[in-house]
C-alpha positions in Angstrom: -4.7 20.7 -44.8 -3.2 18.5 -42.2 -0.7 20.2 -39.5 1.7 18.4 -37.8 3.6 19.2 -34.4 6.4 21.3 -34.5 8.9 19.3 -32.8 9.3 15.1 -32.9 7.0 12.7 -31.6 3.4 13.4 -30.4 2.5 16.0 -27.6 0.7 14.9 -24.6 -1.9 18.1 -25.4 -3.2 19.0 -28.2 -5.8 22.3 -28.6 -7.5 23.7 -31.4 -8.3 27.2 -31.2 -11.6 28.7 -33.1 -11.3 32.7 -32.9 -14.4 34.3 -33.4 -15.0 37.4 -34.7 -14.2 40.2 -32.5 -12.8 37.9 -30.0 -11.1 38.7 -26.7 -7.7 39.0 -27.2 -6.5 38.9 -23.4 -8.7 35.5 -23.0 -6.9 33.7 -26.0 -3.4 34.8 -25.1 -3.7 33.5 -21.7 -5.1 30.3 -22.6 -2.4 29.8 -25.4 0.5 31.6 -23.8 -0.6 28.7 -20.5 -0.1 25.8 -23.0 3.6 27.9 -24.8 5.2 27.7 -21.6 4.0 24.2 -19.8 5.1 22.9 -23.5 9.2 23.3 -22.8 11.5 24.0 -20.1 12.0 27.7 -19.1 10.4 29.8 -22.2 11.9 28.1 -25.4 8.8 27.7 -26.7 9.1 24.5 -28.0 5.8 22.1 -29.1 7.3 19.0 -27.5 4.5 18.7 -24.7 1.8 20.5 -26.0 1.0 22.0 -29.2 -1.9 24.4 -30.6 -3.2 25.7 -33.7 -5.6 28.3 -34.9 -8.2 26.8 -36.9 -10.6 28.4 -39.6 -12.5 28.2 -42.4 -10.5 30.6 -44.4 -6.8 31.7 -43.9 -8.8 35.3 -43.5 -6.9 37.7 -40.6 -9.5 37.5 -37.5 -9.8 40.9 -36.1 -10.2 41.1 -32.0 -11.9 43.6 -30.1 -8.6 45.5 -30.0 -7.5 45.7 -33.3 -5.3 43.2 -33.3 -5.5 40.2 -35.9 -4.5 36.8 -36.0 -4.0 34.6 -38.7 -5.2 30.7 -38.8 -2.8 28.4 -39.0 -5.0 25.7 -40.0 -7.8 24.5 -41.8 -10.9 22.3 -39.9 -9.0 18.9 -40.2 -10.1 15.9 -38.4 -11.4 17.0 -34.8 -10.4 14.1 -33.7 -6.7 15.4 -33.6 -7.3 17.3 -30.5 -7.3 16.9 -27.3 -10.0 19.9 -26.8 -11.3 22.5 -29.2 -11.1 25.8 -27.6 -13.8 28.4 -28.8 -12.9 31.9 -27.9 -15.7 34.8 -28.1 -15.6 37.9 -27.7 -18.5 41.2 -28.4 -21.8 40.0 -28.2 -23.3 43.0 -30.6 -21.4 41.1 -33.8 -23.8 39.4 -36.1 -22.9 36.0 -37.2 -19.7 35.2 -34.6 -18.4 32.8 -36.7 -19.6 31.3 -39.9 -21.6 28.2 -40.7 -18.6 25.9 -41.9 -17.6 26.8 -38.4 -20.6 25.7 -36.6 -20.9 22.5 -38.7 -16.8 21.7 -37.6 -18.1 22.2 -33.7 -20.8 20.0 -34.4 -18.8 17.4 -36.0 -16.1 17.6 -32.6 -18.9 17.0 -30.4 -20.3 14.3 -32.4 -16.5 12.5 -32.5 -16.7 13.2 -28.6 -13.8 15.9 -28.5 -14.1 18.1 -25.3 -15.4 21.9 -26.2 -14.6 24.7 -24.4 -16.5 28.0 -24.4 -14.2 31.0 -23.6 -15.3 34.4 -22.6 -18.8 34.7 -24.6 -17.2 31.4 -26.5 -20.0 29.7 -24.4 -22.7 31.9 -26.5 -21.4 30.6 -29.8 -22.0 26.9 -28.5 -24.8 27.5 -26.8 -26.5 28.7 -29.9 -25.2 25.6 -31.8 -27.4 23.4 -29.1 -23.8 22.1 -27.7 -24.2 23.4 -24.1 -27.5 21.0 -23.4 -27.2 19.1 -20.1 -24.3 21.2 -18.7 -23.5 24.2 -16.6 -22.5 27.1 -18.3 -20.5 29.6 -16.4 -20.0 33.3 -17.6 -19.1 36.7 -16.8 -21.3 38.4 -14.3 -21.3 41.2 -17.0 -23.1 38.6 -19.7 -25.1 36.9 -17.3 -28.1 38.7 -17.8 -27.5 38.3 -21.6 -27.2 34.4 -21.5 -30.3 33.8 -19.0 -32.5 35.7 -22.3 -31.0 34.1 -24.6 -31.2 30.7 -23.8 -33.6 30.5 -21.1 -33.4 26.6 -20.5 -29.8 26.6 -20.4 -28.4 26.5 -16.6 -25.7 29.2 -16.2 -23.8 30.9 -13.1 -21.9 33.9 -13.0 -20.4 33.5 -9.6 -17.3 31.3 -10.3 -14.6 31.5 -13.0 -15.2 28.9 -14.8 -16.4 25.0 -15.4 -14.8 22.1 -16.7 -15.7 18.2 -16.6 -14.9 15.4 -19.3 -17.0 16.8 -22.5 -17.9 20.7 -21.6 -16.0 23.8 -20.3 -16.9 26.9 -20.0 -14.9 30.4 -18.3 -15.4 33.8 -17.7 -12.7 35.3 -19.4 -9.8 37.2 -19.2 -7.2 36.0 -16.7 -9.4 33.2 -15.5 -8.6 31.4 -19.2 -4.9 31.0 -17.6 -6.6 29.4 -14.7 -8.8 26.8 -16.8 -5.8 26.2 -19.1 -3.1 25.6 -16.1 -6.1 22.9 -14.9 -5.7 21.1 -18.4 -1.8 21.3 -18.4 -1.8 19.7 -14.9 -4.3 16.8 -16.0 -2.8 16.6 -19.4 0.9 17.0 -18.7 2.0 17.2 -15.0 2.1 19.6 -12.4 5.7 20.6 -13.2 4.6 21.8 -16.6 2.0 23.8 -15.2 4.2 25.1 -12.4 6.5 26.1 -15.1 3.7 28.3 -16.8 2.7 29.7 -13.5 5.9 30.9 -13.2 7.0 32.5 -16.0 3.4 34.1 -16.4 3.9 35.8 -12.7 1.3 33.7 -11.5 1.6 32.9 -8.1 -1.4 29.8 -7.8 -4.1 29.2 -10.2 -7.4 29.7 -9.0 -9.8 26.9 -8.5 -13.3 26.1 -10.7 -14.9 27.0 -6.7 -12.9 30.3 -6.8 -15.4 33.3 -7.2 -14.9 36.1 -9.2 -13.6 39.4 -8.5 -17.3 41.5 -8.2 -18.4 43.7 -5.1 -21.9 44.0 -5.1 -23.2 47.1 -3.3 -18.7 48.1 -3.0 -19.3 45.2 0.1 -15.4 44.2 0.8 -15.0 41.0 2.5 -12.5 37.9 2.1 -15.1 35.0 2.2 -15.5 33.2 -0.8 -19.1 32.0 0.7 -20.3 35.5 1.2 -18.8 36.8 -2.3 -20.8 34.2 -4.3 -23.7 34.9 -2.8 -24.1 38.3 -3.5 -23.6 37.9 -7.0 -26.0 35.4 -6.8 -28.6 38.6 -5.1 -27.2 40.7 -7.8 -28.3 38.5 -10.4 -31.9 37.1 -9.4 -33.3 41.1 -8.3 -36.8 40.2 -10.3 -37.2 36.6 -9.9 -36.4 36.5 -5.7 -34.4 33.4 -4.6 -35.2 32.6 -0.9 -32.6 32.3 1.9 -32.6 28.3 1.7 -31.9 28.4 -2.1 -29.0 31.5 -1.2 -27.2 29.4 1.5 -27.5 26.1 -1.0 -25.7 27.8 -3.8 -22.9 28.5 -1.2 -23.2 25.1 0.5 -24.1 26.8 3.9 -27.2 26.4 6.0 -29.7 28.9 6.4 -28.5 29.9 10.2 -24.7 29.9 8.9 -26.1 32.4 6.2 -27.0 34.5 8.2 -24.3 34.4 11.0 -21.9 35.3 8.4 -24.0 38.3 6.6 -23.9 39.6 10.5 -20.5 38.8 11.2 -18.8 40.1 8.1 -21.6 42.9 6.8 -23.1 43.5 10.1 -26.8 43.1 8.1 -29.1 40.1 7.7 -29.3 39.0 4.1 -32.8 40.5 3.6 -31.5 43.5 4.4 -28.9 43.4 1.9 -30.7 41.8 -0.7 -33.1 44.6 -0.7 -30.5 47.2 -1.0 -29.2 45.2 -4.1 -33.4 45.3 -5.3 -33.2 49.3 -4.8 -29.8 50.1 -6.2 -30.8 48.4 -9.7 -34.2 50.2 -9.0 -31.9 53.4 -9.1 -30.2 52.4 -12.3 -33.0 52.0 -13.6 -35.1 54.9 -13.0 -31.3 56.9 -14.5 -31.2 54.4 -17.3 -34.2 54.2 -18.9 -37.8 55.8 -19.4 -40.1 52.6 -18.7 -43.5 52.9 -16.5 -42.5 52.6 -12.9 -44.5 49.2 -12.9 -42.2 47.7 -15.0 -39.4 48.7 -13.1 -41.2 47.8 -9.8 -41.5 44.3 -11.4 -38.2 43.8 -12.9 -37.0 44.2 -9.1 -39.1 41.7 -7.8 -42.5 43.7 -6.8 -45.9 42.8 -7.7 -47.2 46.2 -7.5 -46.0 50.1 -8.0 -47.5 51.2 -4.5 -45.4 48.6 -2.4 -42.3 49.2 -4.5 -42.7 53.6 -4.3 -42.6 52.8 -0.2 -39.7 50.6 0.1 -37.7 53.1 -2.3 -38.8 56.4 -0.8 -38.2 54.2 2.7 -34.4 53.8 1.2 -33.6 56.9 -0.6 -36.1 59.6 1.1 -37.9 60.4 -1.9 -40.2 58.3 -4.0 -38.9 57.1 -7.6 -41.1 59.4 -9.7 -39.4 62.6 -7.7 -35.9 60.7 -7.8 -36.8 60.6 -11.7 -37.4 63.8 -12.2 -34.2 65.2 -10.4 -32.0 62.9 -12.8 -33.8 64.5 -15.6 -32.7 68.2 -14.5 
């Protein structure tokens, strides 16, 4: 079934939504509640600069992680009728996300050229279709870990809020789909349309593809975008150890900036800190599960048991089998 726009003539945007099961409902309402208001003046609502549907296999409710349920609106028609096709995930424990008529209509997009975008754990669902190959995924830093196993040749960061260029996108989630959809409105539409959204959504500015997201490794509070990204960079590479030149590239700083800034605004060098990243997961771990303590020495980036039971009783006072057998009483 073919849908046409609300109002007269043809919207400058055009998005197709693909809701999977238990899908985020906070992500999609941003990211559609973006395009409502940059659409018409004020809040009428109106489709005259943008339009959206929800697309699906079946007019089936889709049921979010909430509760709440939305209803397509229309079929898989011609991808070609969109601007971008917006896939929005949502719990990664759900078997089969979305079904195969699904995956075939993504695959078809992609093969007519028409610009996917992975939203919240959206960027699972294509990645598992082989549609994120040659491009940078971003995700949250809470399914980082989760992507890297997945789909261990796929490049993915968990350090900015999202990633967008001509054929890809990919966000974090949450209130940064506001932020990726205010960037399409702007280059779609204008910036009036998106300052129109902004405003009525209480938005003050929309973040930026370099802005980092809001994680405090180790509860470190600081107001440097530079120094932010690179500790969730730490806090996601504790087994396979990045070295300082690789830390201050990711942040587009040299080595001796890298550290003046860790002293400056942490008063530590990043070893130091990086360690302390190493030993708090060590702790987690020790808590969380019951593996050998050589596994959890090596999953924190030691070769060996002995080196790791010195740095940790060096940091806590007490070696990790005694630490272990504390948590246990």
């Amino acid at each position: 079934m073919r849908y046409k726009p609300a109002d007269s003539g043809t919207p400058r945007l055009r998005v197709g939504f693909v809701l999977a099961r238990s899908f985020t409902l906070s992500a999609f309402a941003m990211f559609v509640d973006t395009l409502r208001l940059a659409s018409d003046e004020l809040d009428r609502s109106g489709r005259v600069l943008a339009d959206w549907q929800v697309l699906g296999s079946t007019r089936h409710l889709i049921k979010s992680s909430c509760g709440v349920e939305v209803a397509p609106t229309s079929d898989f028609v011609d991808p070609a009728q969109f601007t971008y096709i917006v896939v929005v995930g949502g719990l990664l424990n759900v078997e089969r996300p979305v079904d195969y008529d699904t995956i075939a209509f993504l695959k078809r997009a992609d093969a007519q050229k028409v610009p996917l975008i992975g939203v919240c754990t959206g960027s699972f669902i294509l990645a598992e279709a082989g549609l994120m190959k040659n491009h940078e995924t971003c995700v949250s830093w809470l399914h980082y870990e989760a992507f890297k196993e997945r789909f261990p040749d796929l490049i993915v960061r968990s350090d900015r809020l999202y990633e967008l260029d001509r054929t890809r996108g990919s966000c974090a989630g949450g209130s940064s789909a506001a932020d990726m959809a205010a960037l399409i409105v702007r280059q779609s539409i204008s910036k009036d349309a998106e300052r129109n959204a902004l405003e009525v959504l209480q938005i003050e500015r929309a973040r930026t593809a370099l802005d980092v997201q809001p994680r405090r490794p180790l509860d470190i509070d600081c107001n440097d975008d530079r120094l932010k990204s690179i500790l969730i960079v730490m806090e996601q590479h504790v087994e396979n150890i990045i070295s300082l030149k690789k830390l201050a590239d990711s942040a587009g700083v040299s080595r001796r900036q890298l550290e003046r800034l860790f002293q400056q605004k942490i008063g530590k060098s990043p070893a130091q800190v990086y360690m302390e990243l190493r030993m708090q997961r060590a702790r987690a771990l020790l808590s969380q599960s019951k593996a050998p303590l050589i596994d959890i020495a090596i999953e924190v980036g030691f070769e060996s048991a002995g080196r790791f039971g010195k740095v940790f009783k060096r940091t806590y006072g007490q070696t990790p089998r005694r630490m272990r057998e504390e948590m246990a009483h």
